[in-house]
MITOR-607120 format. One record per residue (C-alpha): x, y, z. Coordinates in steps of 0.1 Angstrom, whole numbers, plus 5000, padded with zeros to 4 digits. Layout:
% MITOR-607120
XYZ/...
***
This chain:
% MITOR-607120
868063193501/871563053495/874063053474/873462833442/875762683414/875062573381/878162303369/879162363335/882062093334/881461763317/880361773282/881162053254/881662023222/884762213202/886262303168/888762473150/888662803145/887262933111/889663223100/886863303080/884763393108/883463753109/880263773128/878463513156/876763323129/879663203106/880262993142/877462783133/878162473116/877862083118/881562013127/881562043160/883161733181/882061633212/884861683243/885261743283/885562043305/888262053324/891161913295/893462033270/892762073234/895161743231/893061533251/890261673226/891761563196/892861263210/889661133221/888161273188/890561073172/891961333154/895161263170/896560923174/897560863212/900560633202/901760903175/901361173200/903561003225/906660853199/906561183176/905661483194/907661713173/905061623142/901961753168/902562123172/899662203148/897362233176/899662513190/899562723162/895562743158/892862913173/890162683190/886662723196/884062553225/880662573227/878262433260/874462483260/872462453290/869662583310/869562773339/866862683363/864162963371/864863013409/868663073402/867263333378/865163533403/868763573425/870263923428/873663863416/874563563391/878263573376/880263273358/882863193371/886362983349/888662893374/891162843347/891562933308/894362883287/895563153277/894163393253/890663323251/887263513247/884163443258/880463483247/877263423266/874363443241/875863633214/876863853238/881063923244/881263903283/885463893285/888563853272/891363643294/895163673291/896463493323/895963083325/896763123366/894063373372/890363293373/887863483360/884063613375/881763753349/878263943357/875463753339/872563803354/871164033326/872263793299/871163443308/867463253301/866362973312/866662753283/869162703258/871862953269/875062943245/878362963260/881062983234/885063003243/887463103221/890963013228/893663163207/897063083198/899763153230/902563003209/901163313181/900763593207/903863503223/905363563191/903263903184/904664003215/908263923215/908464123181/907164393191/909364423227/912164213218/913663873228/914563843260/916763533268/917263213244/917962833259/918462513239/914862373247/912362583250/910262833223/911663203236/908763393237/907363203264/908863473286/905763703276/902663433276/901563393315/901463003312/903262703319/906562753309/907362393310/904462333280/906762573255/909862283265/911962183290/914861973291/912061673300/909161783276/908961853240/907262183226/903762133226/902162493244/898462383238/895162543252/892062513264/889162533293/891662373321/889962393356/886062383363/882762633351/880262723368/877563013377/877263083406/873863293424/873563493452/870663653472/871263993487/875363873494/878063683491/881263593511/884063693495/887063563514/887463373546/891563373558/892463193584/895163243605/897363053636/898463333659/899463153690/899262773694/900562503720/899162223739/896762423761/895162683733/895462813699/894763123685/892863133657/892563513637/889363503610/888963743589/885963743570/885263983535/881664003520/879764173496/876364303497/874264383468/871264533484/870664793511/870264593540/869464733578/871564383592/874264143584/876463923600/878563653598/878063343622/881463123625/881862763639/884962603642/884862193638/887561953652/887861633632/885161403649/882461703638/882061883678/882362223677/885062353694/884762763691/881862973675/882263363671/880163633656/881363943631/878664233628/878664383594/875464573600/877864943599/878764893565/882364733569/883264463538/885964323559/886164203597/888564013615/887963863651/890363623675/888763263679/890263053711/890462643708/891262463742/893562223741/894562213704/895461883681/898262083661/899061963623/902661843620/904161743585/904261343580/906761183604/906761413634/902861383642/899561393628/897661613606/894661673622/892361913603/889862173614/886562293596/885762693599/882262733590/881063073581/877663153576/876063513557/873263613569/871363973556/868164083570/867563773589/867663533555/871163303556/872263373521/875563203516/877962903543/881262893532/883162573545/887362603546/889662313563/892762453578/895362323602/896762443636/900562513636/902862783632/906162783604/909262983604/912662963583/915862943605/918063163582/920163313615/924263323607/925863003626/929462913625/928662743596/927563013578/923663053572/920862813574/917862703560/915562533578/911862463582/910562483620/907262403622/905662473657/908962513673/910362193660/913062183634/912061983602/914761793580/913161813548/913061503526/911661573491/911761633455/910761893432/907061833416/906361923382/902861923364/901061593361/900761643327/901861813298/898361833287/897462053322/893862013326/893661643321/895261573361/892261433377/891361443416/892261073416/895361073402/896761353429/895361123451/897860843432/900961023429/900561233468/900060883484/903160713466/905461003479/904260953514/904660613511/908160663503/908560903533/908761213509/907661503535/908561793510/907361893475/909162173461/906162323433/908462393406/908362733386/907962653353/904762483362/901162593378/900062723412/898762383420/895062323427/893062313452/892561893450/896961893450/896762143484/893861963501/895761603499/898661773509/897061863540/895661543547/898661353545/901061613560/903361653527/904662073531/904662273503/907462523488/905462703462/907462903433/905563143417/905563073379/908763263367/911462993356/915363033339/914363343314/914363693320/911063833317/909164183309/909464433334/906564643317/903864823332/901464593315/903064283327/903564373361/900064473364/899064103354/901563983377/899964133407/896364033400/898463653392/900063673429/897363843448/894863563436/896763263439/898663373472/895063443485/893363123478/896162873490/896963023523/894562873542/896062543539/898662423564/900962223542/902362543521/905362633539/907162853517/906563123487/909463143460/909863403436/911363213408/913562913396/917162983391/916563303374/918763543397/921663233398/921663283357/921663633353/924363623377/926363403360/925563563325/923963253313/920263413302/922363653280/925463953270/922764203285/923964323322/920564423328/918664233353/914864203329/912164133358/914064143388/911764363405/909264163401/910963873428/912864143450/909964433454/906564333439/905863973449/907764033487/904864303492/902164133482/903363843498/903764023532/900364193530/898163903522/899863613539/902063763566/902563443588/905263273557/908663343546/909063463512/912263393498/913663553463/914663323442/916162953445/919262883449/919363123473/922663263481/924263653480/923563843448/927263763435/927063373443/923563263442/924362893445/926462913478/927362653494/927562843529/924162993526/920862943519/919762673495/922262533463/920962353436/923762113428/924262033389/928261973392/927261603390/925361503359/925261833340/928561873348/929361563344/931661553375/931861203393/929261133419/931961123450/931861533441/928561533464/931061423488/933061703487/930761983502/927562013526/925262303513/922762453537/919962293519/920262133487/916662213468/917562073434/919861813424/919361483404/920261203378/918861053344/917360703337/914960533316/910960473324/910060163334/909859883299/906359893299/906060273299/908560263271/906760073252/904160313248/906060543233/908760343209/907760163180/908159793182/911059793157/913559573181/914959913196/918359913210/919960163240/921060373210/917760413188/917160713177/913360613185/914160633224/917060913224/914661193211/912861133240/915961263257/915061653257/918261753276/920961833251/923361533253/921161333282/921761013266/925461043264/925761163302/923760853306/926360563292/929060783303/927660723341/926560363336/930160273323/931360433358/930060113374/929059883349/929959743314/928059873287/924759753285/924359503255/920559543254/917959773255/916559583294/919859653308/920160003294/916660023312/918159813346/921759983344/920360323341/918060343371/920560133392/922560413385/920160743390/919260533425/922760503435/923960853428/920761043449/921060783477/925260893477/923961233478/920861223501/923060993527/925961263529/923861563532/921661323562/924861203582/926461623583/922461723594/924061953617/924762173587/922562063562/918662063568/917461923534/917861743504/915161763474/916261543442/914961663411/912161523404/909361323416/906961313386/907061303349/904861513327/905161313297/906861033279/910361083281/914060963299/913961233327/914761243365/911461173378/911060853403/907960783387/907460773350/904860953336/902860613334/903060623369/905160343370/908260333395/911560333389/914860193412/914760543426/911660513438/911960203462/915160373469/913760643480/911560443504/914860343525/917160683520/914360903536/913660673556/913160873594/915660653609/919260483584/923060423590/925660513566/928860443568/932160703562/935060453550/937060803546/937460803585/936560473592/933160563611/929060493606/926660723615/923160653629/920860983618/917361023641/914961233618/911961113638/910461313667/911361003691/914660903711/915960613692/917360333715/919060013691/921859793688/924259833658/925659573640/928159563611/929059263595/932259233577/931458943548/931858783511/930158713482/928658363496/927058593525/930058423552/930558623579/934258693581/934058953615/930959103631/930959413652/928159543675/927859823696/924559963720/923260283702/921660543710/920160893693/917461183706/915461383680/917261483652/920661343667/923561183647/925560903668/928860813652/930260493654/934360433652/934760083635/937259853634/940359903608/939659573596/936359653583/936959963565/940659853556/939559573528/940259773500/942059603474/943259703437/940859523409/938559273426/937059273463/935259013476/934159183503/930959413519/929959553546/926459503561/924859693591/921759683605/920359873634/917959673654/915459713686/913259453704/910859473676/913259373652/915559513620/915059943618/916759993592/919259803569/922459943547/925559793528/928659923515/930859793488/934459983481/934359873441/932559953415/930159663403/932059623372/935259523389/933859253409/933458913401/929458843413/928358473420/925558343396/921858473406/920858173428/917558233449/914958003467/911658153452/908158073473/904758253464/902058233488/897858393471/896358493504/893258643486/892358713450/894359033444/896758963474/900358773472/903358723496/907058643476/909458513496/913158493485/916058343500/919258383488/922258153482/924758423479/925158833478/922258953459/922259303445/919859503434/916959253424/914559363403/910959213403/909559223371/905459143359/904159173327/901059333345/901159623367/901159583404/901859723442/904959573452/905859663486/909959643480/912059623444/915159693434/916659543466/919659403482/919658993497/922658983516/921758773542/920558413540/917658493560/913958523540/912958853527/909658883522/907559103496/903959173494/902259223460/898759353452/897759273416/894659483393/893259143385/893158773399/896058623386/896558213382/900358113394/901758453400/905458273398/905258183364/905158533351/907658683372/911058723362/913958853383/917059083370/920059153391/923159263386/924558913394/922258803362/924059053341/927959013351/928158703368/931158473351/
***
């Protein structure tokens, strides 16, 4: 018979806590609410409406109440006969948070501590077939956190966060962040269910590319099992699956002389090999693996991997030493961001919207994610998607800017934590990397976590989680900590990766970038607010203005706000309303990562990657994301789109050259032309030139003096334009201006608008200038797909942009509006 599971996810019902309770009865009671499995107690209350969703979002400081209680769930179900008759039966939470307890009729089955563990339970002897009662209790962390900070001590103190944190094993982020307020939560966060096996199980199926190329791959299976009856045969039959469903290799592992673990060598003729997106495609295999014991199949056991091999170039150059991904012999230049949790309230992410957020980044030719550590060892449905749409993973483990306990007790957690996680995620072919921690050996080594010289938890990055990381996934690098530099300078520029925090924290002007090209740059980024919609939802309609109170506590970053105007007045005037403090600040977060992102591309001889910080929001707030927690884009977004882009130009005025950067896997073959013109889009001198660039290739470009000799004090008319075009048309399009917006006087906005509905939900917008046009924003009072905003017109030719609407929409041209920053400053 085979394996069987019993769902427990959907509906459950929950409570408070009664501090009065003292036995399983005083549980009872008629004020229970109804809620879901997987969520967070927030989403409970909130769809109870015991918590109003608006209030939640504009005053999250007046919501910690939830934190500081104890929380009860109850399911009742049946469990059907057949399941019943099975030898073993276990229940299994894939993810509780944090302290919680569990009963099964009556009957205390467990206690949890970890919310990245899951947990397996024996059963069998406890469940009927009708009306089973599963009850979950889920205590305080932000209370047990506290129990055990005062009892071993405080370990490190920062400005946002709750410091006991350190001691919980839990989404740091939830305690605060410089992007999130305090709100630690709890609750049932990943899926229930029992499962039931007859005579065995599969325990683990790893998957492993030894050897690949086009001719064959080898494929190294290793297979674990458990039996729970003497049995005189078992084996394990395997099939291997290419993509259109032919089978392509089949092996056999005996397990009939009592071994729980064997590993066997599968061959695949000429091999489609998984690249990440924008050097090839992603094909995906299927290993099937089915149990059988005396002759009766008991469990198949279905995993997807990918063929391809990954290495991290860290051999000394002249330059110092590198960092760099190569992935089946081909060097990667990795274009990314960090990601963060979906959502504060972890548990509420659904499928779908991975499937939202992981298409938008590939859309935008993101082909890195770095999973932050002060977030989750992401799911299965984040890794899975990843795989599909070639997006490679750098995975931290969850250890982020705090010392933490080097105790017995903690490191014991910390192994069961790693050995779990590392063992269910390295099957998939996007994770690329294992990270000990987030910043953590940069800060003690700059004194920053503390006046204590001792290093709290640093065996836990250089000794414990390098050996486990070895044993159980031997085929990935495992790096220490990020940055990664020598133990005096962590955050070298010479070495290893730099997280670069000079400009904006340091509030150092954004030509610093300029001055130095790091290794790899893993963390670096720039302020601005969500989109005006997204704001909304979140700030009382009181006539806010950029300095409300009501929108700068949504600021969590000591003195964000301030670094805010104090950047926007770099280029701009202040903003005079609350829409161009919205405009003006994304402008300027889009600017200051393209300066960055375009620098580090054109010197991509040293330099072999640049992830901004950070895709994703978590939350309402003014943050670094790209996308606000609404989902919503910001400037950065679409600018993003065109920086990452496998193919741009940039141009060097310092030493009057452009640069044409190849970060496809194909020769590039063009013609590049700069245009040297003025604000009523005149040509004034054009400049072309036959270009050429093979893989990963830079071409420079000497221009003319006259086009990078313009430069004049106070107003210049002037920009250049570039283009680098083929056959097919325009590549890819870049401009340059050598003053700062504020110091030149822009024409009046003056555009030629068309609209054309091909369907329903379909639109195309076509806009043709009059004069320069810079950075036009699209605006709707609906949400839609817009396939380009926040773009230049600086040509009088038509640019045209396709929009997708939710709904059918009567005279899409009558809602539109258009902001640039010739309709702010113009005369």
């Amino acid at each position: 018979m085979e394996k069987q599971t019993l769902s427990l996810n959907g509906q459950w019902q929950y409570k408070e806590y009664p501090d009065s309770a003292r036995r399983m009865r005083d549980l009872d009671g008629a004020d229970w609410l109804d809620c879901a499995v997987p969520s967070s107690i927030y989403d409970c209350l909130v769809k109870s409406k015991k918590i109003n969703l608006f209030d939640l979002r504009a005053n999250p400081q007046d919501f910690l109440w939830p934190s500081e209680k104890a929380w009860l769930f109850q399911k009742f179900f049946d469990c059907p006969a057949e399941m019943l008759s099975l030898d073993k039966i276990e229940i299994v939470f894939a993810g509780l948070d944090t302290f919680c307890q569990i009963w099964l009729n009556d009957k205390l089955i467990g206690r949890t501590e970890n919310m990245f563990c899951s947990f397996r339970f024996d059963v069998k002897n406890l469940l009927k077939e009708k009306n089973n009662r599963l009850l979950v209790k889920c205590e305080s962390a932000l209370e047990n956190g506290t129990h055990l900070m005062n009892r071993f001590g405080k370990l490190s103190q920062d400005a946002c966060s709750f410091p006991q944190r350190a001691y919980v094993r839990k989404a740091q982020c939830q305690f605060g962040w410089d992007w999130a307020p305090r709100l630690p939560g709890c609750g049932i966060w990943q899926s229930v269910e029992i499962e039931g096996y007859k005579s065995g199980k599969i325990s683990d199926v790893h998957i492993r590319t030894i050897n690949a190329d086009a001719n064959l791959a080898d494929i190294k299976i290793s297979v674990q099992i458990e039996k729970f009856v003497e049995a005189s045969s078992a084996f394990c039959k395997l099939a291997i699956f290419d993509s259109t469903g032919k089978i392509v290799a089949e092996g056999k592992l005996d397990f009939s002389g009592g071994d729980k673990k064997i590993s066997t060598v599968l061959k695949i003729k000429n091999p489609a090999i998984w690249f990440p997106t924008g050097y090839g495609s992603q094909p995906i295999y299927t290993l099937k693996t089915e149990l059988v014991i005396d002759d009766e199949q008991t469990q198949t056991a279905v995993n997807t991997f990918g063929i391809r091999t990954v290495q991290i170039n860290q051999s000394p150059d002249e330059f110092g030493s590198p960092f760099q991904f190569i992935v089946n012999g081909l060097p990667i230049y990795a274009r990314g961001a960090a990601w963060i949790p979906a959502s504060l309230f972890i548990g509420s992410t659904t499928e779908a919207d991975y499937e939202k957020l992981l298409i938008a980044a590939k859309d935008a030719n993101i082909n890195i994610f770095r999973v932050w550590g002060g977030g989750i060892y992401e799911t299965n449905a984040f890794y899975n998607i990843c795989d599909r749409l070639g997006i490679i993973v750098w995975q931290d483990f969850t250890f982020a800017c705090a010392y933490y306990p080097d105790r017995t007790w903690f490191t014991d957690a910390v192994k069961i934590e790693a050995a779990q996680n590392i063992t269910r995620l390295r099957n998939h072919p996007s994770l690329v990397i294992w990270c000990g921690n987030n910043e953590i050996d940069w800060m003690h080594a700059n004194g920053w976590l503390g006046k204590s010289k001792k290093f709290y938890g640093r065996d836990i990055y250089h000794k414990l989680l390098p050996q486990i990381a070895a044993e159980l996934d031997p085929d990935r690098d495992y790096i220490t900590s990020a940055p990664l530099g020598s133990a005096k300078n962590p955050n070298e520029p010479s070495t290893g990766t730099v997280h670069q925090w000079e400009v904006w924290s340091g509030v150092k002007p954004t030509d610093d970038y300029l001055k130095q090209i790091p290794r790899f740059v893993d963390e670096f980024g720039f302020q601005a607010l969500p989109d005006k919609k997204t704001l909304k939802s979140f700030v009382p309609d009181k006539k806010p203005h950029p300095a409300s109170w009501e929108i700068e506590k949504h600021d969590y970053q000591p003195a964000g706000t301030q670094k805010l105007h104090h950047y926007i007045n770099d280029f701009f005037r202040p903003a005079a309303t609350l829409d161009e403090f919205i405009y003006l600040s994304q402008i300027t977060q889009a600017r200051a990562i393209k300066k960055n992102v375009e620098h580090l591309r054109t010197n991509s001889k040293i330099n072999s990657g640049a992830l901004y910080w950070q895709f994703n929001d978590c939350c309402p707030s003014i943050s670094w994301s790209c996308l606000d927690y609404q989902l919503r884009p910001k400037a950065l977004y679409y600018y993003t789109k065109r920086f990452f882009a496998p193919v741009i130009a940039t141009i060097q005025p310092q030493n009057s050259t452009a640069a044409v950067i190849n970060h496809s896997p194909s020769p590039l073959t063009g013609l590049f032309t700069c245009r040297l013109c003025d604000l009523n889009l005149k040509t004034l001198d054009e400049f072309q030139r036959p270009v050429s660039a093979s893989p990963s290739e830079i071409s420079t470009i000497t221009l003319p003096q006259s086009f990078v000799g313009t430069q004049k004090a106070g107003n210049c008319p002037y920009f250049l334009y570039f283009t680098i075009t083929d056959s097919e048309g325009v590549i890819t399009e870049n401009s340059f201006f050598h003053q700062p917006d504020k110091y030149i006087n822009w024409p009046a906005q003056n555009i030629n608008i068309q609209t054309e509905q091909l369907d329903d939900l379909n639109w195309l917008l076509k806009l043709t200038p009059a004069c320069a046009i810079k950075d036009l924003f699209i605006d709707l009072p609906f949400d839609a797909n817009l396939s380009d905003n926040f773009f230049d017109l600086l040509t009088n030719e038509t640019k045209t942009v396709k929009i997708k609407t939710d709904e059918v929409i009567n005279d899409l041209k009558q809602k539109m509006t258009f902001t640039s920053v010739n309709s702010i400053f113009s005369a």
